[in-house]
N, C-alpha and C positions, 0 to 999 in steps of 0.2 A: 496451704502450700504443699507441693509433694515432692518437699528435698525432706522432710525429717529423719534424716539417716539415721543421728544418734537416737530413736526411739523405736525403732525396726526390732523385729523377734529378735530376741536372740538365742535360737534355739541352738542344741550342739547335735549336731548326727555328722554325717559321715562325710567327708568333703564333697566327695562323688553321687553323694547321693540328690534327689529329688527335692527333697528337705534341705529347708535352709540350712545351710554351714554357718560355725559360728560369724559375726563381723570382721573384718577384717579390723585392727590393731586402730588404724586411721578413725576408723568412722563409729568406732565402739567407747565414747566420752568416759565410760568409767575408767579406761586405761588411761594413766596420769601422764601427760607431756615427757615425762624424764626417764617412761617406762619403755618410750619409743627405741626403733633404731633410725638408724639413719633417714634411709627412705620411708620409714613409717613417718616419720615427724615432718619430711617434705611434705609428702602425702597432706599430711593432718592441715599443714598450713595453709594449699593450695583449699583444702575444704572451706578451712574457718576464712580465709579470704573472700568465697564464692558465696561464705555464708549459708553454708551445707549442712553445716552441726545445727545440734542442740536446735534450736527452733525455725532454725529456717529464713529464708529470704520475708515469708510475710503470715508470721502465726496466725490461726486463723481467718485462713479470709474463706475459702468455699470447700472447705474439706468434708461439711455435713451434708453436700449434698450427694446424689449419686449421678452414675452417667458411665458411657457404653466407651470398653476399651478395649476389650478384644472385637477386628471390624472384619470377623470372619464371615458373618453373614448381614451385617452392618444392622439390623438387627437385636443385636445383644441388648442385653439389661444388666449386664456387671456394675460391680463396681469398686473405684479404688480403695486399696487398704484405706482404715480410717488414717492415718498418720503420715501416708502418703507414700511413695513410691523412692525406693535406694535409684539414685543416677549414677548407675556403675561405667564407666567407661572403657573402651573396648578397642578390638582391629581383629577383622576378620579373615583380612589376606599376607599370608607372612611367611618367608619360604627358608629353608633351612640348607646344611651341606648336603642332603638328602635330595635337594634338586640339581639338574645339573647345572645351572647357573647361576645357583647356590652358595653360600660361603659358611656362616653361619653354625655353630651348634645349636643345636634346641634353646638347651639355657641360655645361651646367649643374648638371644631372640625374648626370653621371657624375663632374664634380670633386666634388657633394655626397657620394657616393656614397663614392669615394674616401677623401673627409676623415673620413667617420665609420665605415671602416674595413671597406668592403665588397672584396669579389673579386672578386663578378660581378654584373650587372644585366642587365636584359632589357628594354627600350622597348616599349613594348605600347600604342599609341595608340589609338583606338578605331575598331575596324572601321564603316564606313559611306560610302555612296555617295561620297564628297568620297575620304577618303582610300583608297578603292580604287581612283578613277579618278587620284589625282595626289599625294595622301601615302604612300602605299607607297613609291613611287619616288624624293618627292623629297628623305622623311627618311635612305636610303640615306648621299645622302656626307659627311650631317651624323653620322651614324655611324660611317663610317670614319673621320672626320677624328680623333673622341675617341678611337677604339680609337689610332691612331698618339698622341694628346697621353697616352694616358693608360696605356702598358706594360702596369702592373700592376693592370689593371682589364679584364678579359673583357667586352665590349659587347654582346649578343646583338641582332637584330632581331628581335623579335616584334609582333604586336599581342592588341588586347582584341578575341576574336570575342563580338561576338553568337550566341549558340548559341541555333540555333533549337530554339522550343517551350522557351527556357531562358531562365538568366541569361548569364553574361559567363564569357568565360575567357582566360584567356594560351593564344595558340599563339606557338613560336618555334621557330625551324629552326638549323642549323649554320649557320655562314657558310661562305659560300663563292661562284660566280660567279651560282647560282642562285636567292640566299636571295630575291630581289625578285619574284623570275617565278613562283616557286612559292606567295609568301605573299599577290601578287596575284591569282593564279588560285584560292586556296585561298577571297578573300575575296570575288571578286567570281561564286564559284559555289555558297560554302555559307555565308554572313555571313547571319541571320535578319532585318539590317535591311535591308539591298541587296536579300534577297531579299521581304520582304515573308513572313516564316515565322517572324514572334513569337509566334503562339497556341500552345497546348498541343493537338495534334491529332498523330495519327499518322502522317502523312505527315512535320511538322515534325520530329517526333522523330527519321525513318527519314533525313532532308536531313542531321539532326547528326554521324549513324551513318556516313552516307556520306562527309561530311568529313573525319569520323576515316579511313574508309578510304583516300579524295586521299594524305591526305599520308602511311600507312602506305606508298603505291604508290611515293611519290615517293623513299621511303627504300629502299624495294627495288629501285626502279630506279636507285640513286645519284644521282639528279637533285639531291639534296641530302643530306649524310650521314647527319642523325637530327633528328625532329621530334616536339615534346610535348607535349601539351594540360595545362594546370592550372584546375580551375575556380576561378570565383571567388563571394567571400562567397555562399557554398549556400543561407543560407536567408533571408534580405534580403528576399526576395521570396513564398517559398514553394511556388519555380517551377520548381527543383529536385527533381523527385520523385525514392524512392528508386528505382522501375524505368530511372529514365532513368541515375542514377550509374552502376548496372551495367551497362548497356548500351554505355556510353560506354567504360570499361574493357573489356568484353567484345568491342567491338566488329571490335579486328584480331588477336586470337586473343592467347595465351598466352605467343609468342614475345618479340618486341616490342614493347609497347603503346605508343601514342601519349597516352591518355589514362592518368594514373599517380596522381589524387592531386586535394586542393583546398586551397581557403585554410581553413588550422585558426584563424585567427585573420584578419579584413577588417583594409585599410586604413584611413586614416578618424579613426585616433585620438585624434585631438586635437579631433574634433565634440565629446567630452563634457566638453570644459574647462567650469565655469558661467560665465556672464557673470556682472561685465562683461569680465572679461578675453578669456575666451572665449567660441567661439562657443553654448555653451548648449544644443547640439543633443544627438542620441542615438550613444553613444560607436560609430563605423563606420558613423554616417549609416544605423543601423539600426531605424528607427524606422516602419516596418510592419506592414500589416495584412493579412489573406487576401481576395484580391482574384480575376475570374474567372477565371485559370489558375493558381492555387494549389493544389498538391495538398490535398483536404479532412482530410489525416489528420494534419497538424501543426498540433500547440494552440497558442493563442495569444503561450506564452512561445517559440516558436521565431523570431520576428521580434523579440526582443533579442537584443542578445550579453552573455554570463559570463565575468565577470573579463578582458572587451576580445576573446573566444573566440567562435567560432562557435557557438552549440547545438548543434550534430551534432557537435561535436569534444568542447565540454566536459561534456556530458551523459554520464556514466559509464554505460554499459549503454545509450548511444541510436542514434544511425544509424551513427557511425563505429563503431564496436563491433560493429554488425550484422556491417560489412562483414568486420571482422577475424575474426568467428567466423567465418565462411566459412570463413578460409585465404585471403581475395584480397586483393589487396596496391594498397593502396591508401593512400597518404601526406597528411601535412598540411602545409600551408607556411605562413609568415607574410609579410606586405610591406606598403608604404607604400602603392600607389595612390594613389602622389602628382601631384596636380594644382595644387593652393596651400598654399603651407606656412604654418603659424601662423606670426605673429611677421614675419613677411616684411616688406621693404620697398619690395616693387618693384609695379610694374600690370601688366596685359597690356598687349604691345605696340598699336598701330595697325597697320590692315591688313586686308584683305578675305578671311577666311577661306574663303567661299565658290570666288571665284575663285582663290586662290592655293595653297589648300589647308593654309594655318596663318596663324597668326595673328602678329603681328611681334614683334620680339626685344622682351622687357621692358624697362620705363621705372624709373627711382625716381620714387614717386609721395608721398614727402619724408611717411611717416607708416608707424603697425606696424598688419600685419592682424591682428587679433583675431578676425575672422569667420571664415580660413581654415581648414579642416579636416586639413587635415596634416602632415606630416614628410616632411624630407628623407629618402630611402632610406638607410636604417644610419643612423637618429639616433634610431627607436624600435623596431623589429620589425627581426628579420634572420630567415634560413634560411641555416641551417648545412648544407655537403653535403660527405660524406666522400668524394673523389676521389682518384685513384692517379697524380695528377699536378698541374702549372698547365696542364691545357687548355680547349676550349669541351668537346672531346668527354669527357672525362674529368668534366667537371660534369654534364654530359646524363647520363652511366653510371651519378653516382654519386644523382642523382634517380631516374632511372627504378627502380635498385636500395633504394631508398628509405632512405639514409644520410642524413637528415634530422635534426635539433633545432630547435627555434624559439625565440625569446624574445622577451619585452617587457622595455625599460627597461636592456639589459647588465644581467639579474637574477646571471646568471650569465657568465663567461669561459670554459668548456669544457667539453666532456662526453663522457664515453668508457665505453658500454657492452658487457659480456662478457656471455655466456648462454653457459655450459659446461657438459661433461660427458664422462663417456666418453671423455678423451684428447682431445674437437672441441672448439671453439665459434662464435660468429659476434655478429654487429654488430647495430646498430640493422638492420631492412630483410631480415632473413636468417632464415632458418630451421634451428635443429639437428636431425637425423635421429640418434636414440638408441635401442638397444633400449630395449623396455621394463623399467621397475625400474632405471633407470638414474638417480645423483642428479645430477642437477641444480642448480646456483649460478649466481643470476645480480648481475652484479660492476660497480657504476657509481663514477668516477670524475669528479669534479663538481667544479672549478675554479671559484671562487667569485671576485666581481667583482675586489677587489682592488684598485681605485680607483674615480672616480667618473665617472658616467653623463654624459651630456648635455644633462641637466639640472641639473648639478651635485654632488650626492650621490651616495654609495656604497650601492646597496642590498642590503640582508643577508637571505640566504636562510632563511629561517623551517623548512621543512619540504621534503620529499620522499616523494612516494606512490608506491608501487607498485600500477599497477591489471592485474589478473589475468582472463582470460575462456575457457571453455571454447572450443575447434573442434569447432562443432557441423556443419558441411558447408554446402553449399547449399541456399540454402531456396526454398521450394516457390514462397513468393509474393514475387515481387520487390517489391514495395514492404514486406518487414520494413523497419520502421527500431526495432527494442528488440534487445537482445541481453542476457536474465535474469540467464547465470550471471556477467556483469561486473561487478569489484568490488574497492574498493580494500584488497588484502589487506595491507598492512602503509606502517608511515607512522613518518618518520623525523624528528626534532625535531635541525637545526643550528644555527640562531641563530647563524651566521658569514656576516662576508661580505670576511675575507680567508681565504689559501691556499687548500688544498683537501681534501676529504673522501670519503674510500671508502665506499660503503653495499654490504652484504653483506643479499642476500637468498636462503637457502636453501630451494627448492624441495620438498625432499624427491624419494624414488625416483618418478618420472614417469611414471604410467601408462596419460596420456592426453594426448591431443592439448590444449597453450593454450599461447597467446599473451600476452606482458607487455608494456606500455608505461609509461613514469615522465614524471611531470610534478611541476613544485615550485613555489612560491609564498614571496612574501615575507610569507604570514599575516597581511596588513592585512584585506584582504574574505573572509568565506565563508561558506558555506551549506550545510545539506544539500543534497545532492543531487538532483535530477529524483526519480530512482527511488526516494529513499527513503536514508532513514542504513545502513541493514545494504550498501547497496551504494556510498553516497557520506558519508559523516558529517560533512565538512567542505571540501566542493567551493567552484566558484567561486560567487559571489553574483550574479543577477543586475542587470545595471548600471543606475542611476538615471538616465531621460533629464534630460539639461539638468545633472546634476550626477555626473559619471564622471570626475576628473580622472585621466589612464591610469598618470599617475608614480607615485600612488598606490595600484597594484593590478595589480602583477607576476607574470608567470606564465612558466614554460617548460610545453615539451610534447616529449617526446621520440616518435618513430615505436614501431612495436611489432619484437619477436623474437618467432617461434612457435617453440614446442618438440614435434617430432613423433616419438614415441616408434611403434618397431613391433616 
């Protein structure tokens, strides 16, 4: 199994550094229950619930074999720790008073984050003249201050670049002495607002390419240890085209990427509460139309999102699926993109954002928003990243390798997938290298909620799909976004939403190069599919503006396994 938290190194070095940090309180068994605090002992429960400690969801079953996890050059011959991989969970898009439509202290952002049971977060303020010239720098020592108040909580610096000729995305670097020098130089030489390079033209494109390359440079010169692009909600806008995702990925070669992945699911989610409680909008503030830099080849319904999902993630057989028929690796995340949270009670502060470059500590403004459109980070959307330790770098590793799950609502508490054969196997993010006629099982391990969410209730996992797609190569014309042969070949009915559940899906002898991904639902909303029922028969629904309450229509998404028979 590769939840064995409790037996993870537990070496001590430096928080910040490369090397494992010690465990966090929760996940370190030799700390006795009564030695916890508060949120350590939440923590602890929602573990032993998931069945995270101590031995795990299923001791021994395939931990002796080996199998390929970083799918840099897919390729690899890795393999995982023997004891299995730490499920740290995370949010990589999270904005502070330091943006300007911000509210937030640092801390604030990282005790929420904390309390609702996150590991690591990433500040990502939004790139623009104001905080390239004086928010890069001065949200730095409101960041160290939480990394020391807060141990067991990884603080990344990042921000939200404007990508030029694009939407938005998370860059964030390693910490270290250079993180401020780099991510200012990064924003005030390729940011599309600073620079005045938001149209879709060629040159913009080629500014965004170059970016990637900056901080590919800065990692190879050690300036900074490792640095990673995520975009963000792809199709919001429609401004995302597919030749620019490849290019973006493509852009610092095969080795190392900088750009690895987007948002499988936007922030946002609580826009579709209806009034009056809520704000009544379009569930991820998605409520767009193709406008003069839209690519012309995305129909109408790609400016909503499915079941709280992105259209390129939940569309079976659509853009993400292109990319996975390639063989390019290419992941989805989920996060809060939180600026103001529903329910809240506080104002933005007073204070001259312009000159000061944030906006002042929040007020109680003696009343609850209803208007707000979000969540605290870890109170609805997480990303789960399988790491070989508690470090920054060990998180960075285990994204770029694409050990990823997502979820809405704590649909679910854990998830552990095997793709074996042949004596191998490997994880979410990895590729098995099999002769041909070799069989094939792929083996998921699915911890079910086990208590209740954060909205109160316990939700119970309805089903589990498996979606299947041939590796067709590289295609010709970079703006594919369909991929025909994908398709949900089999589908699993649990109706549990305590302990946990093994789904056993056999391949058969494997004669050709595909790729598998699993996603599950609590069976409230759905629909056929974009492409059609022989390839989705009961997908997500897409969401009603003004009436998408998110508690209501739970989804995971797990990363894909390619299996490469030769």
């Amino acid at each position: 199994m590769g939840h064995g938290h409790a037996h993870a190194p537990h070496h001590h070095h430096d928080h910040g550094s490369g090397a494992s940090a010690p465990l966090p309180a929760a996940f370190d068994t030799s700390v006795p229950d009564e030695a916890l605090d508060p949120g350590q002992a939440s923590r602890r429960a929602l573990l032993r619930r998931a069945g995270l400690l101590g031995a795990g969801l299923a001791a021994g079953t395939v931990l002796s074999g080996s199998g390929t996890s970083a799918a840099d050059d897919r390729r690899g011959d890795g393999r995982a720790p023997r004891r299995g991989y730490l499920w740290l969970a995370g949010d990589h898009h999270i904005h502070t008073q330091y943006s300007s439509d911000g509210k937030y202290r640092v801390v604030d952002q990282v005790r929420q984050g904390a309390r609702h049971g996150l590991d690591w977060l990433v500040i990502t303020d939004h790139g623009s003249a104001t905080h390239a010239r004086i928010g890069v720098e001065k949200v730095n020592p409101d960041i160290r201050q939480a990394r020391a108040a807060h141990r067991d909580t990884l603080v990344f610096q990042g921000l939200e670049w404007n990508v030029p000729a694009a939407d938005h995305g998370t860059v964030f670097v390693h910490p270290g002495r250079n993180e401020v020098a780099v991510l200012k130089q990064f924003e005030t030489d390729y940011d599309g607002i600073v620079k005045g390079a938001g149209d879709s033209s060629p040159a913009n494109e080629a500014l965004a390419v170059a970016g990637l390359r900056f901080l590919a440079e800065q990692v190879r010169r050690r300036t900074v240890d490792d640095a990673l692009m995520l975009a963000h909600h792809p199709s919001r806008k429609g401004i995302d085209s597919p030749h620019e995702i490849r290019a973006w990925r493509d852009a610092t070669g095969p080795g190392r990427p900088i750009a690895v992945g987007f948002e499988g699911a936007p922030g946002h989610q609580a826009a579709g509460l209806p009034a009056p409680l809520g704000p009544g909008l379009a569930r991820g503030y998605y409520n767009g139309s193709p406008g003069a830099d839209s690519f012309p080849g995305y129909p109408p319904e790609s400016y909503r999102t499915w079941g709280g999902f992105d259209w390129m993630t939940a569309t079976v057989g659509g853009l993400w699926d292109s990319l996975l028929a390639e063989g390019r690796p290419w992941w989805i995340t989920a996060n809060s993109d939180s600026h103001l949270v529903y329910a809240d009670t506080t104002a933005r502060g007073p204070g001259d954002f312009a000159a000061d470059g944030r906006h002042g500590d929040p007020v109680y403004a003696g009343k609850i928003d209803t208007k707000a459109v979000d969540y605290w980070p870890g109170q609805y959307s997480r990303t789960h990243v399988g790491a070989d330790g508690f470090s920054y770098a060990a998180v960075m590793d285990g994204i770029r390798a694409g050990r990823i799950w997502v979820d809405h609502g704590q649909l679910i508490s854990g998830l552990d997938v095997r793709v074996s054969g042949g004596g191998r196997w490997t994880t979410l993010g990895g590729a098995l290298h099999v002769r041909k006629g070799t069989k094939v099982t792929l083996t998921a391990d699915v911890a079910l909620a086990g208590g209740p969410n954060w909205a109160g209730f316990t939700p119970e996992l309805a089903r589990v799909d498996v979606v299947q797609g041939d590796v067709t190569g590289p295609v010709a014309d970079k703006d594919t976004f369909t991929a025909p042969t994908a398709a949900v070949v089999r589908s699993y009915d649990v109706g549990k939403s305590t302990g946990s559940v093994r789904l056993t899906f056999d391949l058969g002898r494997v004669d050709r190069p595909v790729y598998l991904r699993l996603r599950g639902t609590d069976g409230n909303r759905s629909a056929v599919g974009v492409m059609g029922a022989k390839a989705d028969p009961a997908g997500p629904a897409q969401d009603v503006m003004g009436d998408a309450d998110p508690w209501r229509d739970l989804w995971f998404y797990s990363n894909p396994v390619w299996v490469l028979p030769s």
